[in-house]
C-alpha positions as CSV (number, residue, x, y, z in Angstrom):
1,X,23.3,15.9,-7.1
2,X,20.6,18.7,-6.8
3,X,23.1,20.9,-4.6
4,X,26.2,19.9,-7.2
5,X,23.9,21.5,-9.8
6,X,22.5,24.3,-7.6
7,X,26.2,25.6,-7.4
8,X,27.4,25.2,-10.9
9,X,24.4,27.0,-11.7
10,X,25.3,30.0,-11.0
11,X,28.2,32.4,-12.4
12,X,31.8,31.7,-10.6
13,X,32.9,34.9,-8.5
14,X,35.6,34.9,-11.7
15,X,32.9,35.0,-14.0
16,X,32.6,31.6,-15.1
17,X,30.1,29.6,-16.9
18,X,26.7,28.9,-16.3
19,X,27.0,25.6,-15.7
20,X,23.1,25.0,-15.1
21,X,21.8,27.3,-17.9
22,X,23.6,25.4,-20.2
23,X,22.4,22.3,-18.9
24,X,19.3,23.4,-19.9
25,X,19.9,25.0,-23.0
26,X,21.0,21.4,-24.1
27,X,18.5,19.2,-22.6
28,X,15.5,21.7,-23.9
29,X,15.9,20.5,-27.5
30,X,16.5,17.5,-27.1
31,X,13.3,16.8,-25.0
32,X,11.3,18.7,-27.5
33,X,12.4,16.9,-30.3
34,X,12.3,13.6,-28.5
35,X,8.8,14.0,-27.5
36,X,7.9,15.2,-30.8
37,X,9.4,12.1,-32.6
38,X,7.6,9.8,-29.9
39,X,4.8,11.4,-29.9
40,X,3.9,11.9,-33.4
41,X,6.3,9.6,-35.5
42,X,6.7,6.6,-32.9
43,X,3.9,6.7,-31.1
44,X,1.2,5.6,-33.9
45,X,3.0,2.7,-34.2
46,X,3.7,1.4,-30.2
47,X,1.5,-1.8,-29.3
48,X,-0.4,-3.1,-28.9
49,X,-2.0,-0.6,-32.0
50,X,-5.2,0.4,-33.1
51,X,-7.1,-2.3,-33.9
52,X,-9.6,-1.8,-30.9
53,X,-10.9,1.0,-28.6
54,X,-9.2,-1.1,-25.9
55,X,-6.0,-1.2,-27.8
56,X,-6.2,2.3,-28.7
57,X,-6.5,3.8,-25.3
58,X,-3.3,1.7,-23.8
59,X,-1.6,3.2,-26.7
60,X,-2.4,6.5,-25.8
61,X,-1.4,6.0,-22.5
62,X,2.2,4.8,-23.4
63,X,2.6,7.9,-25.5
64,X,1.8,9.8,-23.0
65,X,4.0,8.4,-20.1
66,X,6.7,7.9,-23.0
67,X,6.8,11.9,-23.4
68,X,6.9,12.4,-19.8
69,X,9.4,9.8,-19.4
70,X,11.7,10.9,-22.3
71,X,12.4,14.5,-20.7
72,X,13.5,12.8,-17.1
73,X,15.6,10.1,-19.2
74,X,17.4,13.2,-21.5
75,X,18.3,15.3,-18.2
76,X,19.9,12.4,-16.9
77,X,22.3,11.8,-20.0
78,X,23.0,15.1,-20.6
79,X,24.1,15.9,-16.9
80,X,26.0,12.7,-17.1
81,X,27.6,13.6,-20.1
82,X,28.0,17.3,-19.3
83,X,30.0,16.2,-16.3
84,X,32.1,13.9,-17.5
85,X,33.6,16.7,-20.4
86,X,33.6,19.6,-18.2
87,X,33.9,18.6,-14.8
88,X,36.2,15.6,-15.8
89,X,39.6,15.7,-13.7
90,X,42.2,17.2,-15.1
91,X,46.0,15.8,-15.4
92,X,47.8,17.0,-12.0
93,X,44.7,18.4,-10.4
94,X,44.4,16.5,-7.0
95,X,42.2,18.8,-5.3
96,X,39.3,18.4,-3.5
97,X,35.9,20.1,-5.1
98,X,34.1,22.6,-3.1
99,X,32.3,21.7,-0.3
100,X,28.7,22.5,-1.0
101,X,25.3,22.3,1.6
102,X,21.6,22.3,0.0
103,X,20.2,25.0,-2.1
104,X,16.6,25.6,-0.9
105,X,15.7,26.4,-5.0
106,X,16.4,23.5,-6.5
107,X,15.3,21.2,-3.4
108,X,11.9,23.1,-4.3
109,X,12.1,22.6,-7.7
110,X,12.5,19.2,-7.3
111,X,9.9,18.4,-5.0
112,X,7.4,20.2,-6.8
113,X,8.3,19.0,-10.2
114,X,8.2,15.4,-9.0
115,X,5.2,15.4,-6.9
116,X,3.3,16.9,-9.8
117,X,4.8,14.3,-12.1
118,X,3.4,11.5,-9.7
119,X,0.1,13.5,-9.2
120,X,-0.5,13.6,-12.4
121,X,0.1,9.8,-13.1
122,X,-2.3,9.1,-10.6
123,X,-5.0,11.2,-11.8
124,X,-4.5,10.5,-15.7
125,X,-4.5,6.6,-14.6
126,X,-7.4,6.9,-12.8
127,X,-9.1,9.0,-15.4
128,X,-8.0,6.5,-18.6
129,X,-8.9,3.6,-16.1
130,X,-12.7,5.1,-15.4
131,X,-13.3,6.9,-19.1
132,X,-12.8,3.1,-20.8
133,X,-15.6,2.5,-18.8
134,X,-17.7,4.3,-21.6
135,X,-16.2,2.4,-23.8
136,X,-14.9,-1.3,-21.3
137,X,-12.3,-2.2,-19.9
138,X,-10.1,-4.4,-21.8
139,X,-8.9,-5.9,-18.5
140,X,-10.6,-8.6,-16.5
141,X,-13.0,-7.0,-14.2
142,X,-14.4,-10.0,-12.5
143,X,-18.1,-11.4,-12.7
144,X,-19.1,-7.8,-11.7
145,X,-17.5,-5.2,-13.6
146,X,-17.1,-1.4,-12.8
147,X,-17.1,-0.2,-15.8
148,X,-19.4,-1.5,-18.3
149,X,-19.4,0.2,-21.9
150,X,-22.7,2.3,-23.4
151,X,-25.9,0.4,-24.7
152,X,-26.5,-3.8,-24.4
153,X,-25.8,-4.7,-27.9
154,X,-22.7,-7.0,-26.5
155,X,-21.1,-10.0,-28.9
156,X,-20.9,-12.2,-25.9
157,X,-17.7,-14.4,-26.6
158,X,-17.2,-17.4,-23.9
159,X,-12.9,-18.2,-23.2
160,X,-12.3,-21.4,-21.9
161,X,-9.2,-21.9,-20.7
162,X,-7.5,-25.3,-20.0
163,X,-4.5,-27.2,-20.2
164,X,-3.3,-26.4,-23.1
165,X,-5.9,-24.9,-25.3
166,X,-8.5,-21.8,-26.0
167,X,-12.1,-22.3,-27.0
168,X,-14.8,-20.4,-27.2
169,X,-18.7,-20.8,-27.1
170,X,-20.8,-17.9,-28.7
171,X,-24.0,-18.1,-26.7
172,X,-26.3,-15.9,-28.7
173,X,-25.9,-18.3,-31.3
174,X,-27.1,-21.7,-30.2
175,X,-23.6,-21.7,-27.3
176,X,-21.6,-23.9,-30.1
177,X,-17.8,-24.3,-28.6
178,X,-15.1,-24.1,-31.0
179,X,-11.3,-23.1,-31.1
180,X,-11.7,-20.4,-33.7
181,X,-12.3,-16.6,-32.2
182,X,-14.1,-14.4,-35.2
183,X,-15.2,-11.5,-33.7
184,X,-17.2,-8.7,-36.2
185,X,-15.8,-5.0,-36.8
186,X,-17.5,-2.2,-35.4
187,X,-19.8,-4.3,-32.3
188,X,-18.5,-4.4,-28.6
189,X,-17.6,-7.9,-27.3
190,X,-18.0,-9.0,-24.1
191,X,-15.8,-11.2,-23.1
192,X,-16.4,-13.9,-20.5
193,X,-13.1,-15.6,-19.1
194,X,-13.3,-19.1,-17.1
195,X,-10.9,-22.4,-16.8
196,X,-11.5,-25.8,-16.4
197,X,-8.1,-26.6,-14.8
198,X,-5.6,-24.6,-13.4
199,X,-5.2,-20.6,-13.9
200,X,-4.7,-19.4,-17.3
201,X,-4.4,-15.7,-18.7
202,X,-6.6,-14.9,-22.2
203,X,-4.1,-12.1,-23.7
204,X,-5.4,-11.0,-27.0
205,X,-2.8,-8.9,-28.1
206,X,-4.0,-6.8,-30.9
207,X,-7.3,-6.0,-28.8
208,X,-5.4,-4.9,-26.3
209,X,-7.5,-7.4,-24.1
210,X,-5.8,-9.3,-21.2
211,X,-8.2,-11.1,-18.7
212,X,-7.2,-14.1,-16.2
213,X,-9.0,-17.2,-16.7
214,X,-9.5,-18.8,-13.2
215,X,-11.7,-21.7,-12.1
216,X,-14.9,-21.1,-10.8
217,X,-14.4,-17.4,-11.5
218,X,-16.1,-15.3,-14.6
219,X,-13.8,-12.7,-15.8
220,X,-15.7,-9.8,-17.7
221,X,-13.7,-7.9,-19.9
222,X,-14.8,-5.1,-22.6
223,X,-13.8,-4.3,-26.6
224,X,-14.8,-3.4,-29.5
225,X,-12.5,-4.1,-33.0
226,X,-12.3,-1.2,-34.8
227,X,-10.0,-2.8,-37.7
228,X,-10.5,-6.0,-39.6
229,X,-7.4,-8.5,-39.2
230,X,-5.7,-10.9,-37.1
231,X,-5.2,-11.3,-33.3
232,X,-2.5,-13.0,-31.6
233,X,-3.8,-15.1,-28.6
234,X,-1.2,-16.7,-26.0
235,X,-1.8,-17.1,-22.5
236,X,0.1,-15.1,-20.3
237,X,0.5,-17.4,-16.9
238,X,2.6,-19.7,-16.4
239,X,-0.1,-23.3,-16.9
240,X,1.8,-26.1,-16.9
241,X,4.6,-27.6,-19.6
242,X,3.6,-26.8,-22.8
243,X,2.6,-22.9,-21.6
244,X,4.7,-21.6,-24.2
245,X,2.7,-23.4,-26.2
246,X,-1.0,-22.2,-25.5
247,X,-1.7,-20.1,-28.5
248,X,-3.5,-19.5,-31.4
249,X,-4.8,-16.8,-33.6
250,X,-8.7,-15.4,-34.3
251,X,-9.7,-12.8,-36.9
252,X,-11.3,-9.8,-36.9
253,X,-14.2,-9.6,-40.0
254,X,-17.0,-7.6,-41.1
255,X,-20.4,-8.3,-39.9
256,X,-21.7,-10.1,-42.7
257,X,-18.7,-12.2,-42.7
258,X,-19.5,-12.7,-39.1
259,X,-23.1,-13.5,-39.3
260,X,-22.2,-15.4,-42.3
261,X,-19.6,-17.8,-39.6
262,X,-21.3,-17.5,-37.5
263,X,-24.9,-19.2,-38.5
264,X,-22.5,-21.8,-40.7
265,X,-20.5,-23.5,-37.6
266,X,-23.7,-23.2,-35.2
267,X,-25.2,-25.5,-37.8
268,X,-22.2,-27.9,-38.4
269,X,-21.8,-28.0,-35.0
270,X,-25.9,-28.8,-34.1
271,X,-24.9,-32.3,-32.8
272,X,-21.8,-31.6,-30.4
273,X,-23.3,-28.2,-29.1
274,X,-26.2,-30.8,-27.6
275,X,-23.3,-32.8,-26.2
276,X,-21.8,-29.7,-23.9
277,X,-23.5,-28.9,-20.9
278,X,-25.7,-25.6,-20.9
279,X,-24.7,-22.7,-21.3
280,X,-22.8,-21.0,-18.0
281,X,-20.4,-18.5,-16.6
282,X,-18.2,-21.6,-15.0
283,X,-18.1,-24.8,-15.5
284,X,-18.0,-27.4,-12.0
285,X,-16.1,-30.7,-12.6
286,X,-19.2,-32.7,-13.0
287,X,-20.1,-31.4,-16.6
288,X,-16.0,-30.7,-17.7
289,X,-16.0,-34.9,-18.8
290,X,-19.2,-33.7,-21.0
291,X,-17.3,-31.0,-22.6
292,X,-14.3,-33.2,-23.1
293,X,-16.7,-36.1,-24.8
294,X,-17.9,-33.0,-27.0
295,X,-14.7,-31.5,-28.2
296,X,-13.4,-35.2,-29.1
297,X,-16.3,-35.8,-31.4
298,X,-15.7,-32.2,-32.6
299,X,-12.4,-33.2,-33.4
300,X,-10.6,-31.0,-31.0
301,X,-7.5,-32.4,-29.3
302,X,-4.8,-31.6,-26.7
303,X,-7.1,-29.6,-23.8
304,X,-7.4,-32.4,-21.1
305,X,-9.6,-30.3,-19.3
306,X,-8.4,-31.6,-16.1
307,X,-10.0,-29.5,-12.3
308,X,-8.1,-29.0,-9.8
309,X,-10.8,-27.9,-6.9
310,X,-9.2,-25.0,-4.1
311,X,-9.5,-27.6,-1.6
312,X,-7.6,-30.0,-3.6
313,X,-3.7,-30.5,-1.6
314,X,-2.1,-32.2,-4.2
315,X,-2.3,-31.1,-8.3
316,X,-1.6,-34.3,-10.6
C-alpha cells in the first residue's frame, strides 16, 4: 500500500495528478476538525466523566488517544475512498497496473511516524499511570500500592464482595457494615477491596474506580469525588448466576451530609457492628458465619457469603 501511494504521489511523466498531495490535502481537514470536535466538543462528555480525579484523568487519556486515533482512522477512509473514485476500473480497461517496488520515503515515513506513535503511547501511559500516583490510582494496586496519593487524611471505605452483594464497613467510624456507599466531596478515599467467596470486581463507574475483589487479597485503590451525585456500582467478573445481577448505587455528598450519615448508621447500627468480627483487611472463613449472623439481624439479604479456600478442588 505504502509503495501504491509512493507512486501515485508523484506527477505522471504526462503530467498528471498528484495523487498523494491530494490525499493529503483531503485528509488534513478532516483530521483537524475531527480532533477539534473530539477534543473539545466530545471529549468533555466521554466516560466515565468528571466526577473524580480518578475519573477525570482516564478521560483525559481517551481524549488524547481518541485524537491520535482519529487522524490514522481518516487516512484510511479517505485512501479507501480516493481509490475507489479514481483508481476504480474503467469499462473495457483490462490492463494490468504498473508494476511498482518500495520507495525508501515513504517506508521511512512510515516507520518513523509509527514508532513515534507507539513511543509516545508508552511514555504518556507510563507518565498518566505514575502522575495519579499524586493523586491514586483508581485501579487496584494490591495490599501494597505504588502509588499512594499526597497527605494521610484517607476516607477508608471497606468492599466486601460476595455472592451476590456489595457492602461496606467504614472503619474510622466504629467499622459498621452496611450496603450503602456515601462517600463525602472534596476527601480522598481509600478503598480497600476483599471477597468472602469467589472473585468479584468493585467497578464504580462514575469514580472511574475499578479494583478486583479476591479472597484473602486486600486490593488498595485511590479517589477522590470531586462532584456530588450518584455512582453506579456493578461487578465486573463473571461471580456466579445472578452476576448480572450484582449491583447497586452509592452517592457522592457533602461533608456535613457525610458526617451527618455517617455518625447516624454507626449508632443504629451499635448492636450488629459488635456482632461482625474486628475490623481487617481479609476476612478467613472462620469469622465469614459471624458476618453472615450480622447482616441477617441487620436485615441484609441475598450475600451467602460462601469461601471457597485455593486448595479447595471442588466449588459448590
Amino acid at each position: 500500500m505504502a509503495a501504491s501511494v509512493a507512486a501515485e504521489s508523484q506527477p505522471s511523466e504526462a503530467g498528471g495528478p498528484n495523487h498523494g498531495l491530494r490525499i493529503f490535502l483531503i485528509w488534513l481537514p478532516l483530521s483537524v476538525a475531527a480532533d477539534l470536535i473530539l477534543y473539545f466538543v466530545y471529549g468533555p462528555h466521554m466516560p466515565p466523566g468528571r466526577m473524580s480525579n480518578t475519573a477525570q484523568s482516564q478521560q483525559f487519556d481517551i481524549k488524547v488517544m481518541s485524537v491520535l486515533a482519529a487522524p490514522v482512522m481518516i487516512f484510511v477512509l479517505v485512501f479507501a475512498g480516493y481509490a475507489l473514485i479514481v483508481w476504480r476500473r474503467r469499462e473495457g480497461d483490462d490492463s494490468d497496473g504498473p508494476p511498482i517496488f518500495g520507495h525508501a520515503r515513504i517506508q521511512a515515513t512510515w516507520i518513523t511516524v509509527t514508532a513515534v506513535i507507539v513511543l509516545f503511547l508508552a511514555g504518556f501511559g507510563t507518565y498518566e499511570l505514575a502522575w495519579p500516583g499524586m493523586a491514586g490510582a483508581g485501579g487496584g494496586e494490591g495490599p501494597s500500592p505504588i502509588w499512594q496519593p499526597k497527605g494521610h487524611d484517607f476516607l477508608e471505605v471497606q468492599v466486601i464482595a460476595q455472592q451476590w452483594r456489595f457492602t461496606y464497613r467504614y472503619p474510622q467510624f466504629g467499622g459498621f457494615e452496611t450496603t450503602q456507599l456515601v462517600l463525602p466531596v472534596g476527601r480522598p478515599v481509600q478503598f480497600n477491596v476483599t471477597s468472602l467467596d469467589v472473585i468479584h470486581s468493585f467497578w464504580a463507574y462514575q469514580l472511574g474506580v475499578k479494583a478486583d475483589a479476591n479472597p484473602g487479597v486486600n486490593n488498595v485503590a485511590y479517589t477522590t469525588p470531586q462532584q456530588t451525585g450518584t455512582v453506579t456500582v456493578r461487578c465486573a467478573e463473571l461471580c456466579g448466576l445472578w452476576h448480572g445481577a450484582m449491583f447497586d448505587y452509592g452517592s457522592v455528598v457533602s461533608v456535613s451530609a457525610f458526617e451527618a450519615w455517617a455518625t447516624h448508621t454507626e449508632a443504629v447500627l451499635a448492636s450488629v457492628t459488635r456482632m461482625l468480627p474486628p475490623y481487617a483487611s481479609t476476612y478467613d472463613p472462620t469469622v465469614i458465619p459471624n458476618i453472615n449472623a450480622a447482616m441477617a439481624k441487620a436485615g441484609i439479604a441475598g450475600a451467602n457469603g460462601y469461601y471457597y479456600p485455593p486448595q479447595d478442588p471442588v466449588q459448590p
